[in-house]
C-alpha positions as CSV (number, residue, x, y, z in Angstrom):
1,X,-2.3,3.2,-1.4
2,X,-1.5,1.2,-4.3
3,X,-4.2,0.1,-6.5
4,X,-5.3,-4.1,-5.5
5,X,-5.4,-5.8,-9.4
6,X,-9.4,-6.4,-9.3
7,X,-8.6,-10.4,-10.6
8,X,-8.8,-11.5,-6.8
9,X,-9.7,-10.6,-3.2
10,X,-7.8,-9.2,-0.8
11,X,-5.0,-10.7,0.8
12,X,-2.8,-10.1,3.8
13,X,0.0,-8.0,2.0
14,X,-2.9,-5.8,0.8
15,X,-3.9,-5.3,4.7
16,X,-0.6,-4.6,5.9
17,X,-0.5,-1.5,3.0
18,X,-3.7,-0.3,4.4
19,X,-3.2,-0.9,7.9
20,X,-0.2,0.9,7.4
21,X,-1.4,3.9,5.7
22,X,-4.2,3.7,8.0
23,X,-2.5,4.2,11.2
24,X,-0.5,7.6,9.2
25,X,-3.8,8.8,8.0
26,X,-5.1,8.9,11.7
27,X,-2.0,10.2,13.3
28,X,-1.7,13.3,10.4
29,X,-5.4,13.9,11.4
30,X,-4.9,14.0,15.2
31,X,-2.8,16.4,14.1
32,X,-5.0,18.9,12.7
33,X,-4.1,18.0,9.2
34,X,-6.7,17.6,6.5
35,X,-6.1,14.1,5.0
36,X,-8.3,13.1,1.7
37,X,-7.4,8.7,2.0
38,X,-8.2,7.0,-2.1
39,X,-7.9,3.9,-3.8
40,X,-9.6,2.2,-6.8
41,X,-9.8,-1.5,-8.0
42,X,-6.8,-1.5,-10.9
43,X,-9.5,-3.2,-13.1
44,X,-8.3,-3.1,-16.8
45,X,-5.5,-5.4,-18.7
46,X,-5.3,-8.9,-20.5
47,X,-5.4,-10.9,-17.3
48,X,-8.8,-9.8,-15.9
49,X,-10.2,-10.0,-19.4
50,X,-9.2,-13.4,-19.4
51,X,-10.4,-14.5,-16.5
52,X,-13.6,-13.0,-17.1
53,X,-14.1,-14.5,-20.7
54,X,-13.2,-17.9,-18.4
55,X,-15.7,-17.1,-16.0
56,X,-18.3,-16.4,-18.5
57,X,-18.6,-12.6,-17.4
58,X,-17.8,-9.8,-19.2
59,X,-14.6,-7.7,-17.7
60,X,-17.0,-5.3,-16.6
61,X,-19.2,-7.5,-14.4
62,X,-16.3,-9.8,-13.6
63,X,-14.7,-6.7,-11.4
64,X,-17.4,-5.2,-10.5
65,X,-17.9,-9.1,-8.4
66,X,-14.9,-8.5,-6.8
67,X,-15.2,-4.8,-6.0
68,X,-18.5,-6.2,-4.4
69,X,-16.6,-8.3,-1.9
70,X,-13.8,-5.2,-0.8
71,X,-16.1,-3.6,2.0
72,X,-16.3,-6.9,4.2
73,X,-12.4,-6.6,4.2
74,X,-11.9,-2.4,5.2
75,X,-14.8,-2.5,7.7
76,X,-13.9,-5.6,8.9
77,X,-9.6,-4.3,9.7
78,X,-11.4,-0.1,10.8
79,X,-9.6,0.7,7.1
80,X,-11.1,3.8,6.8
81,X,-11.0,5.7,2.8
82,X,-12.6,8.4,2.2
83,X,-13.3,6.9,-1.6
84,X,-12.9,3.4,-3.4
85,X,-13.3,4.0,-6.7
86,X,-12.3,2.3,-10.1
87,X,-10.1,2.9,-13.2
88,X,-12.7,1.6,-15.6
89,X,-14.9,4.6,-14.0
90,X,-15.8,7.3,-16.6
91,X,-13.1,9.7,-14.2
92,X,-10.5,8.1,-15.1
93,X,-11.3,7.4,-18.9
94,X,-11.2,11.4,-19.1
95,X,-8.2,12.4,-16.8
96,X,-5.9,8.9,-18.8
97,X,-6.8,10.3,-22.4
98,X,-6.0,14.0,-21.1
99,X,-3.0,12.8,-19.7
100,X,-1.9,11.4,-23.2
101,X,-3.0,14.2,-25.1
102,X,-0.9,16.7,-22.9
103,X,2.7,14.2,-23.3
104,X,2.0,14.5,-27.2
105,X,1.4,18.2,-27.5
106,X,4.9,18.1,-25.6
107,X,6.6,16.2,-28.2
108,X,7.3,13.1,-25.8
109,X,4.9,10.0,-27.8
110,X,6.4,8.4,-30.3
111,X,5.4,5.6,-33.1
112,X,7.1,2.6,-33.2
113,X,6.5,-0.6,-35.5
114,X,7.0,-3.6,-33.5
115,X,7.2,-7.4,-33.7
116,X,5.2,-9.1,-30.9
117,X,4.1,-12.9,-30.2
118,X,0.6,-13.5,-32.0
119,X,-1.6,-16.4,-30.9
120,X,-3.3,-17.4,-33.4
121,X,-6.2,-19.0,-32.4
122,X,-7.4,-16.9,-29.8
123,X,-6.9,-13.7,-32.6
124,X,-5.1,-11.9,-30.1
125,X,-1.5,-10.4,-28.9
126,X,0.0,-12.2,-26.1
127,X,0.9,-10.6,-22.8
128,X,4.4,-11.4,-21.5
129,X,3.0,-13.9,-18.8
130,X,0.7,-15.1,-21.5
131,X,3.7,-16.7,-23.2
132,X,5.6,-19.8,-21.8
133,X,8.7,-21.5,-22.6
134,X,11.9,-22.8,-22.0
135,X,14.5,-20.2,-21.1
136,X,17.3,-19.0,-23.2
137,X,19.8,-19.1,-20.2
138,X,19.8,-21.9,-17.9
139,X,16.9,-24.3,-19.6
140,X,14.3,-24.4,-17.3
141,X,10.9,-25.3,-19.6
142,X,7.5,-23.7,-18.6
143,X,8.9,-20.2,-18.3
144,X,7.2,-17.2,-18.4
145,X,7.7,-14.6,-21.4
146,X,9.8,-11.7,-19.3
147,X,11.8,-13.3,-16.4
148,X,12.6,-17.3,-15.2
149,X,11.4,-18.2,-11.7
150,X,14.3,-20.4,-12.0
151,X,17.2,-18.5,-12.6
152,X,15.8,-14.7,-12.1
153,X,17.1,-13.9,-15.8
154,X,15.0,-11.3,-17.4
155,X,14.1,-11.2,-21.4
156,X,12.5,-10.8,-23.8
157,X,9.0,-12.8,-25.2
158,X,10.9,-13.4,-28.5
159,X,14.8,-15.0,-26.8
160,X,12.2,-17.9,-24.9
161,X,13.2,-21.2,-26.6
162,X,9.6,-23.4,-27.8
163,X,7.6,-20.9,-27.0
164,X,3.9,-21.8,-26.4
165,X,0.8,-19.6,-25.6
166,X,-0.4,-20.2,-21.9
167,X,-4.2,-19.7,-23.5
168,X,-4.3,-22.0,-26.1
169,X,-1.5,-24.0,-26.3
170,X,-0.1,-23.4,-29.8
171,X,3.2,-21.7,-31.1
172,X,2.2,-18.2,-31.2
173,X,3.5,-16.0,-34.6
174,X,5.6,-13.5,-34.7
175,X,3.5,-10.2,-36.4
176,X,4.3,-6.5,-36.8
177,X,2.0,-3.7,-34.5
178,X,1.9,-0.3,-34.2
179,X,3.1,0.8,-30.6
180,X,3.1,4.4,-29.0
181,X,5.8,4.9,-26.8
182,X,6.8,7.2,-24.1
183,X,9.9,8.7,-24.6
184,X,11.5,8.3,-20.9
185,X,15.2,8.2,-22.8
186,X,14.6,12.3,-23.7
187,X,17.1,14.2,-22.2
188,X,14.9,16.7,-20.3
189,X,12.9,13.2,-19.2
190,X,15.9,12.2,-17.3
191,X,16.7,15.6,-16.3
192,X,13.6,15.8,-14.5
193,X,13.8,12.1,-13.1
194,X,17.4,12.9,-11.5
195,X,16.3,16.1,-9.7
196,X,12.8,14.8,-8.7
197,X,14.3,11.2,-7.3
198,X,17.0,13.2,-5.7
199,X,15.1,15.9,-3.6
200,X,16.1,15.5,-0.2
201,X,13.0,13.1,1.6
202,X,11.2,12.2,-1.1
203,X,12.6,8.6,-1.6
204,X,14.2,6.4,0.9
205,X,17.6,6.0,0.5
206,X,17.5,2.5,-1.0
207,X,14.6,3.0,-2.9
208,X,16.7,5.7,-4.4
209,X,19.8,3.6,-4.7
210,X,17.9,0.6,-6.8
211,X,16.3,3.4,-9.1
212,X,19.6,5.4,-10.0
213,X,20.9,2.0,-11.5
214,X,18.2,3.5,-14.5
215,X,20.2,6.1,-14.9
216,X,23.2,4.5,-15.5
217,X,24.6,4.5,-19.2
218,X,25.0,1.3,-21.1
219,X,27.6,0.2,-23.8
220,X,26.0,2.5,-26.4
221,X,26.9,5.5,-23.9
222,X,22.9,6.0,-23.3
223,X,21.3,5.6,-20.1
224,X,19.4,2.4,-19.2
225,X,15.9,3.8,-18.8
226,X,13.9,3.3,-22.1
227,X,10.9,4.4,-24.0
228,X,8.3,2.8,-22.4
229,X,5.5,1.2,-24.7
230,X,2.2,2.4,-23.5
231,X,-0.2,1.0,-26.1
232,X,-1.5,-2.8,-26.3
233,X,-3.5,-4.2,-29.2
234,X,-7.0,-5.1,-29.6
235,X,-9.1,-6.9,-28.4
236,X,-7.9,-5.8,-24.6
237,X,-10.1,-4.5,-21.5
238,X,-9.0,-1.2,-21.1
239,X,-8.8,2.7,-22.2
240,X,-9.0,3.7,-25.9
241,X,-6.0,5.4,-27.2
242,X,-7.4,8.9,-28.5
243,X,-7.3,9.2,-32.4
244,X,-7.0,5.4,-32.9
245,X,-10.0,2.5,-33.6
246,X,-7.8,-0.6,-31.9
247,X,-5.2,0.7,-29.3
248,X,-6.0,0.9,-25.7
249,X,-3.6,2.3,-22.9
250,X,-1.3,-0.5,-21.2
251,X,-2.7,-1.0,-17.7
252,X,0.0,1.1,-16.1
253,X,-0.7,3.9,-17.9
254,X,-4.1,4.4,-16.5
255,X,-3.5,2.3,-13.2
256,X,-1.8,5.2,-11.7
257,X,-3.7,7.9,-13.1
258,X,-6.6,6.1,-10.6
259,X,-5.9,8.1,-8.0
260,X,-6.1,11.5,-9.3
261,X,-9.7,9.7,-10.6
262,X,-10.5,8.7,-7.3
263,X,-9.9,12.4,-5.9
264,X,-11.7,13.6,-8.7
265,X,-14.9,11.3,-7.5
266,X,-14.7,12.5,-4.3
267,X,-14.5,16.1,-4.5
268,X,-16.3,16.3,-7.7
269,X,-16.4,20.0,-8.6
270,X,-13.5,21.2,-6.3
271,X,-10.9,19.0,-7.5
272,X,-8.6,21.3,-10.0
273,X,-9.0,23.7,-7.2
274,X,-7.5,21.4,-5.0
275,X,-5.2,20.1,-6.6
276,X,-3.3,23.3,-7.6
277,X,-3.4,24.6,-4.3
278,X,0.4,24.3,-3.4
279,X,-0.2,23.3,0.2
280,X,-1.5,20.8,-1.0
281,X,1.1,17.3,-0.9
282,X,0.7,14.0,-2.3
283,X,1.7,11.1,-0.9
284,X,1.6,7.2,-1.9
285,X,2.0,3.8,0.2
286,X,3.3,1.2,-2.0
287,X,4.7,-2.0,-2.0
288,X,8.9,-2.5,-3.2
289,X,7.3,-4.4,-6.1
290,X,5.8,-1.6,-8.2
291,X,8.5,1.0,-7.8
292,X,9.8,1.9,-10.8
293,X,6.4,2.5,-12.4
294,X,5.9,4.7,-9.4
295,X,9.3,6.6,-9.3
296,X,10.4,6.9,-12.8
297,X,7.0,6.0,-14.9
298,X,4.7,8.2,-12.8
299,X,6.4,11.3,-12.2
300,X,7.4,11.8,-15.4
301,X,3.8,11.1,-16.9
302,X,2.4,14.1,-14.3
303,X,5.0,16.7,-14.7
304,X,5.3,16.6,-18.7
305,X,1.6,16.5,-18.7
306,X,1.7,20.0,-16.1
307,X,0.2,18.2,-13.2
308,X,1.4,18.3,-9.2
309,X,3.8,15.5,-8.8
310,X,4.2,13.6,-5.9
311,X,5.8,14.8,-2.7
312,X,6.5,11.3,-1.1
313,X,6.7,7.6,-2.1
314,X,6.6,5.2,1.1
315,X,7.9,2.3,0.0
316,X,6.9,-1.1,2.1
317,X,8.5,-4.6,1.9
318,X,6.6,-7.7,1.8
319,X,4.9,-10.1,4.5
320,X,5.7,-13.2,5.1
321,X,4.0,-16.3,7.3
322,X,6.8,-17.9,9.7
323,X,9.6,-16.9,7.6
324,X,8.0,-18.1,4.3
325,X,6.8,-16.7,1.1
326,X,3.1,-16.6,1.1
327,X,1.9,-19.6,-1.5
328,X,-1.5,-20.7,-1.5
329,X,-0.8,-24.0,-3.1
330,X,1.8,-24.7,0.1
331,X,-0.8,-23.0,2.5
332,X,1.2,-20.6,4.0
333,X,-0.7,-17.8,3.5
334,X,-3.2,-15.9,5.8
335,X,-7.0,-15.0,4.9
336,X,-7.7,-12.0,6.3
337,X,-11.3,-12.9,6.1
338,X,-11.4,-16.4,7.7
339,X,-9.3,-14.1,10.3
340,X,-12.4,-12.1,11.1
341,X,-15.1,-15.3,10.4
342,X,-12.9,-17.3,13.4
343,X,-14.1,-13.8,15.6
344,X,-10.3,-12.5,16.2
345,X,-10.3,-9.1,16.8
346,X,-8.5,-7.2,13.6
347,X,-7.0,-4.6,16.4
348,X,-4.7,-7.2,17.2
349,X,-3.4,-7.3,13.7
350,X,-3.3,-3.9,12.9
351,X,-1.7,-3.6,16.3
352,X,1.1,-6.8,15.6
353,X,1.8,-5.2,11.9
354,X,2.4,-2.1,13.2
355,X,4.7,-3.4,16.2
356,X,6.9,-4.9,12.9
357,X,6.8,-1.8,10.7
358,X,9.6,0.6,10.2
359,X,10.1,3.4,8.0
360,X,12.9,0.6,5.4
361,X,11.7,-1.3,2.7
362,X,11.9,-4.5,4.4
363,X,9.9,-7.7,5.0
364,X,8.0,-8.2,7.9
365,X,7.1,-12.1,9.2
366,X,3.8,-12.8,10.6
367,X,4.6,-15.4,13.4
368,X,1.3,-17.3,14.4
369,X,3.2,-17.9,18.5
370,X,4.8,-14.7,18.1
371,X,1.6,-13.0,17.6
372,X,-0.4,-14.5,20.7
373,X,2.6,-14.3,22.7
374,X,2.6,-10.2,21.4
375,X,-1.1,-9.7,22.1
376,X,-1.3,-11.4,25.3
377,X,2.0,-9.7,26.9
378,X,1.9,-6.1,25.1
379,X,-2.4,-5.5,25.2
380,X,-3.7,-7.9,27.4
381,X,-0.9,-7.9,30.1
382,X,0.3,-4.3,29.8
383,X,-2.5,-1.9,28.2
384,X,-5.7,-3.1,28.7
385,X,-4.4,-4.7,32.2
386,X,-4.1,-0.8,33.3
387,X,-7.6,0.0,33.0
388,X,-9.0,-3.4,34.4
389,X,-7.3,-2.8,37.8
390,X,-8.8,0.2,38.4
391,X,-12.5,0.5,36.3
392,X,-13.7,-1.6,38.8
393,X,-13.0,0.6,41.6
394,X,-13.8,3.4,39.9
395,X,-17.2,2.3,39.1
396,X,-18.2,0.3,42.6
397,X,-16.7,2.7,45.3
398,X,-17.0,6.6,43.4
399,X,-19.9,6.1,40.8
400,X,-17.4,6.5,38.1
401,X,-16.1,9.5,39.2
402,X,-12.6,10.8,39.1
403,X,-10.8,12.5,42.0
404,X,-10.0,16.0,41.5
405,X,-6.6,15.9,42.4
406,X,-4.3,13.3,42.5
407,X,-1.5,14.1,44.4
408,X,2.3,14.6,43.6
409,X,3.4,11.2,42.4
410,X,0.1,11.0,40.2
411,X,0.9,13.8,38.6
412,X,4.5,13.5,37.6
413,X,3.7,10.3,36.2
414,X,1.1,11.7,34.4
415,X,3.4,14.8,33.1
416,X,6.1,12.4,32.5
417,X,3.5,10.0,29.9
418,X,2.1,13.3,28.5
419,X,5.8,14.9,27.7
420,X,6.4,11.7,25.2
421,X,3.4,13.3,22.8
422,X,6.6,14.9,20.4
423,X,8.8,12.2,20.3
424,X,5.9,9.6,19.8
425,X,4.4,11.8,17.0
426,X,7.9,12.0,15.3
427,X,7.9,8.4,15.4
428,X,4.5,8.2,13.9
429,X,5.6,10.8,11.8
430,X,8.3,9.2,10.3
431,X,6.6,5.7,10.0
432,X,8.5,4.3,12.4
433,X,5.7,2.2,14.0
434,X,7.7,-0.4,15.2
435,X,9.5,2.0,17.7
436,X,6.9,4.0,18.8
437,X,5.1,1.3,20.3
438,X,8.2,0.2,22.3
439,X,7.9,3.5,23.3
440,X,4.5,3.3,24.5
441,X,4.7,0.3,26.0
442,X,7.5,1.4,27.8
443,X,5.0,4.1,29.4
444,X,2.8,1.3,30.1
445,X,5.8,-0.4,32.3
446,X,5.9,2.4,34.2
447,X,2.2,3.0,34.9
448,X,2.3,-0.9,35.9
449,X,4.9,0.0,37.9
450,X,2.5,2.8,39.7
451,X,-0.3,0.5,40.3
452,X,2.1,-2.8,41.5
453,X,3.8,-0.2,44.3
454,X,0.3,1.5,45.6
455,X,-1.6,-2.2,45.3
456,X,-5.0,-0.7,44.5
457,X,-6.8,-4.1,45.7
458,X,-5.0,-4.1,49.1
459,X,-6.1,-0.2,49.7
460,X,-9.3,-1.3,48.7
461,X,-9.5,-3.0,51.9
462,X,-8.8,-0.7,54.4
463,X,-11.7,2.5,54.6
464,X,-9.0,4.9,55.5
465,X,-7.6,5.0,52.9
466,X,-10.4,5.4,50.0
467,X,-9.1,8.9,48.7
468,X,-5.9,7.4,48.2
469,X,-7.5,4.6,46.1
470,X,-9.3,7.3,44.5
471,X,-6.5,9.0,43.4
472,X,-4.6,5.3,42.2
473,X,-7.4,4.9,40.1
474,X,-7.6,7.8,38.2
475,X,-4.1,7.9,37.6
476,X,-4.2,4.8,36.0
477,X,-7.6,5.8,34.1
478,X,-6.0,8.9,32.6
479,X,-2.7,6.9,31.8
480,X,-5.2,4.6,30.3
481,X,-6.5,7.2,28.3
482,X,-2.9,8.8,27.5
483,X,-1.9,5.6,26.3
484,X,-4.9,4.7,24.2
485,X,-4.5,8.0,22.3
486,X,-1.1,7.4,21.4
């Protein structure tokens, strides 16, 4: 799963990732699959370096606070990885700087002088969102330095009109730097891109529609996608450049390469063996926000570097709370914490997350009626209802025990709930959540059904008829069960 920015806790777009991921994880399991589930706090960058220096911490305490306050959340929602890890871990440092090494000895960094905004009385470069101002197209002051919230127009720091830095509150400078680049505009770089974004499954179709735009050509006859600068200037919180006193990796250089650290953590000595084994697929839940980096960015970075690229990226939209944008300054957001502090049981989230998710990149609503009306009609009224009709029984009239055989219509309905394992598991397969528990719930009608025309409590009344209550009750147990494995 994508890599939470270690500037913050978690919130509920975070949980429906893992949730989501989560629920896959299991299901490939059950299936006999052997699943190895990572992540990593994304913990270098100007922001957290910031907001450490204002917090009186250094970057390295500062996110090793929040990592501290991650386990409360994944216990809390059953999120179970195998490893958290972090990109500032000595892993990563290693496999980042290996990484860059390999691109170079291939021909594909390059050396650029640039002109960047300065601040000068912090001493430092300024990142994009570290530079305000009014923007060149429609106006709008208090800007940020790549793209207006007003308009949606993207540009560049140096087009903003009065520019101002958003840490000290002076006119920043325009100075010359050093910059490595990427070289993503090589031919063979967008040779690679076009097959590997255009295997058959490995993107949806509208993730690979938006990224194709990239490989459009432009006015000059070139195609859109650039050289991507990979280098930030001292002083920054991150990974040292190899060769060089005062250049560290931009955060998405290294973000990314966390996973492979992660896997590295975990398996310690086995991991190159793993990892070239060519059974071996990897696979990445992200959010619609951080695709490029993960489609065009990524890929490129692992094959020109001879590492296993990856096999899928599941793309996810975003949540929403009763049809707004999550805001914490409007309060419509949802704590997943407070969630589990007010005693609500996380299975009904995971459980009303998964009843929205499908396998598009679209954004699912979290409805505060819609969810109690969910819970109490799909788990309360039809799934857990099954097993409270008849555990009773079960327990007070046969010491817990089930019948041996439970006649013709038992078993039909039985066959008839356990022939629904395929199609289920494609559903699962294919991340259609959202469907498969119609599906399931479906089965859950029908076992209603079962119990509503034998009337359990009415046979418990007349002696003559305890083995037929007997059998009743076990069908609906084993449904019970059926259903709960599903």
């Amino acid at each position: 799963t994508a890599l939470p920015y270690a500037n913050a806790a978690f919130h509920i777009g975070h949980m429906m990732e893992y949730i989501q991921a989560d629920i896959w994880v299991r299901f490939q399991r059950m299936r006999g699959h052997a699943v190895h589930f990572v992540c990593a706090d994304d913990a270098h960058g100007a922001p957290i370096m910031i907001a450490a220096d204002k917090a009186g911490l250094t970057p390295q305490a500062f996110v090793a606070q929040i990592a501290a306050g991650r386990r409360q959340y994944l216990d809390g929602f059953h999120i179970a990885f195998d490893h958290w890890h972090s990109t500032d871990a000595p892993e990563n440092h290693e496999l980042a700087q290996d990484i860059y090494r390999a691109l170079r000895r291939e021909g594909l960094i390059v050396e650029r002088t640039i002109e960047q905004f300065f601040d000068p009385a912090k001493g430092m470069f300024l990142p994009d969102r570290f530079i305000k101002g009014t923007c060149p197209r429609c106006g709008t002051p208090d800007q940020y330095g790549d793209n207006c919230e007003s308009c949606g127009a993207v540009y560049q720091p140096t087009e903003l009109k009065n520019p101002y830095s958003a840490l000290s509150g002076v006119t920043p400078v325009l100075k010359s730097s050093r910059h490595f680049f990427f070289q993503l505009s090589s031919p063979r770089a967008i040779e690679f891109l076009k097959g590997w974004t255009q295997t058959p499954g490995r993107l949806q179709p509208e993730v690979l529609n938006k990224i194709s735009e990239w490989f459009a050509e432009g006015e000059d006859g070139k195609p859109l996608l650039a050289d991507w600068d990979i280098s930030r200037d001292a002083p920054y919180f991150g990974i040292r450049i190899p060769d060089t006193d005062d250049k560290y990796f931009y955060v998405w250089l290294d973000a990314p390469v966390g996973y492979l650290a992660s896997l590295k953590a975990l398996l310690g000595v086995g991991y190159e063996q793993f990892v070239a084994d060519p059974a071996v697929e990897q696979i990445h839940f992200i959010g619609k926000d951080i695709v490029t980096f993960h489609t065009l960015f990524w890929p490129a970075m692992l094959h020109f570097s001879g590492r296993k690229v990856p096999n899928h990226i599941f793309v996810h939209g975003f949540i929403t709370v009763s049809g707004a944008k999550m805001s914490k300054s409007r309060g419509t957001g949802i704590s997943p914490l407070r969630y589990l502090e007010l005693g609500l049981n996380p299975e009904w989230l995971r459980y009303y997350i998964a009843a929205k998710l499908n396998a598009r990149v679209e954004d699912i609503d979290f409805n505060p009626e819609d969810f109690i009306a969910r819970v109490n009609s799909d788990l309360v009224g039809k799934f857990v209802n099954i097993a409270s009709r008849a555990a009773g029984f079960l327990n007070k009239r046969f010491e817990g025990h089930l019948s041996a055989d439970v006649g013709v219509e038992g078993r039909m309905l039985l066959d008839t709930l356990r022939g629904q394992s395929e199609p289920i598991g494609t559903l699962f397969e294919e991340r259609e959540y959202g469907k498969a528990l119609r599906e399931i719930m479906a089965l859950a009608d029908r076992v209603n059904g079962f119990v509503d025309l034998h009337k359990p409590w009415e046979l418990a009344k007349r002696p003559d008829q305890a083995a037929t209550l007997h059998d009743v009750c076990t069908v609906c147990i084993e449904a019970f069960r059926v259903l709960s494995v599903y």
